[in-house]
C-alpha positions as CSV (number, residue, x, y, z in Angstrom):
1,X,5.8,120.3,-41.6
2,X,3.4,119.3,-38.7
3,X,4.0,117.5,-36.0
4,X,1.5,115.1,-37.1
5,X,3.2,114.3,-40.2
6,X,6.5,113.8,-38.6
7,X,5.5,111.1,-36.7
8,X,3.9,109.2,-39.7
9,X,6.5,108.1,-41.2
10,X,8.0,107.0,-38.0
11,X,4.9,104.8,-37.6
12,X,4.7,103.2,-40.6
13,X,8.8,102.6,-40.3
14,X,7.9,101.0,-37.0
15,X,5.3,98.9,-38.5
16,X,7.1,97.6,-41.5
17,X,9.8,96.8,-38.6
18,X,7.6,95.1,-36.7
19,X,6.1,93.2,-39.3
20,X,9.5,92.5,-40.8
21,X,10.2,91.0,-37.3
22,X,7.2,88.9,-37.1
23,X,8.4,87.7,-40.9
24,X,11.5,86.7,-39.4
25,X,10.4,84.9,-36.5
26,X,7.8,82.9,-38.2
27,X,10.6,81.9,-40.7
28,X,12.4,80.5,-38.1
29,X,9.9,78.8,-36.3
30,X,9.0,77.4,-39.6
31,X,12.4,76.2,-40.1
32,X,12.5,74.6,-36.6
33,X,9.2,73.1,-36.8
34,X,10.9,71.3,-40.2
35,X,14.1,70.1,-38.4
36,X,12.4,68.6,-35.5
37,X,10.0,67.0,-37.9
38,X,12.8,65.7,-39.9
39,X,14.3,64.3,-36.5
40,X,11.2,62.7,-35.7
41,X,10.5,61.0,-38.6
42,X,10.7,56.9,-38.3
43,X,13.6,55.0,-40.0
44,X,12.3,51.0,-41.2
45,X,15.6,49.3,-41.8
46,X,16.1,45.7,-42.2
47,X,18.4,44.7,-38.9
48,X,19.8,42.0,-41.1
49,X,21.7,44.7,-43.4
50,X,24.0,46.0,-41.2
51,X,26.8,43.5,-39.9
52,X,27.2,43.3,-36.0
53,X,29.7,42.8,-33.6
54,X,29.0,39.4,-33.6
55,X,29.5,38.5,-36.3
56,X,32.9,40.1,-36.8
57,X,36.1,37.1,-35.1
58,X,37.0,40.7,-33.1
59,X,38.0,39.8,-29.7
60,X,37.9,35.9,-30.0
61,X,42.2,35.7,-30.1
62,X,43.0,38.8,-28.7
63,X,45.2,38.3,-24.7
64,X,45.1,35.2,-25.1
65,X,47.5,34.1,-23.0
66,X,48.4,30.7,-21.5
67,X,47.1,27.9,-23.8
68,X,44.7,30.0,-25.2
69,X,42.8,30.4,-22.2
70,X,42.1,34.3,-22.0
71,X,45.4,34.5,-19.5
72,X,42.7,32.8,-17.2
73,X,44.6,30.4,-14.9
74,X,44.2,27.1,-13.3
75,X,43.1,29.4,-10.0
76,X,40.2,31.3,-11.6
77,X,38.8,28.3,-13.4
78,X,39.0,26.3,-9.5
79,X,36.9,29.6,-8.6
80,X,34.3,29.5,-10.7
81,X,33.7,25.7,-10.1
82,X,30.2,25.3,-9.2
83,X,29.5,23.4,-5.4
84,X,28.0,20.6,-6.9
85,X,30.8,19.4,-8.8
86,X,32.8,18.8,-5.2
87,X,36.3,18.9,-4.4
């Protein structure tokens, strides 16, 4: 066997190779191009479907402490009286 014919079949091993490669990587840039497509896509949902906190009674009795007043006492209430309303 010549050395030209030994290194044949190496070539055309190394080009199915490299051609099975290519394959490969344009699968996969095929598949990524298809996730981040998929990702991108817009969602139109009616806001109205879906409850919100809002409209949930979560957190409306919850510490209250004193009277019902949040454990806010008399002192934090006098704080947060405006100027205009005097002394």
């Amino acid at each position: 066997m010549s050395e030209q014919e030994r290194e044949r079949p190496t070539d055309q091993t190394g080009q199915e190779q490299g051609q099975e490669q290519e394959h490969q990587a344009h699968a996969h840039d095929q598949a990524r191009r298809k996730e981040a497509a998929a990702k991108a896509r817009l969602v139109f949902r009616d806001p109205l479907d879906q409850q919100s906190r809002d409209d949930t009674d979560a957190g409306w009795s919850e510490g209250s402490g004193a009277g019902g007043s949040g454990g806010r006492g008399l002192d934090w209430y006098l704080s947060q009286r405006p100027p205009h309303h005097g002394d």
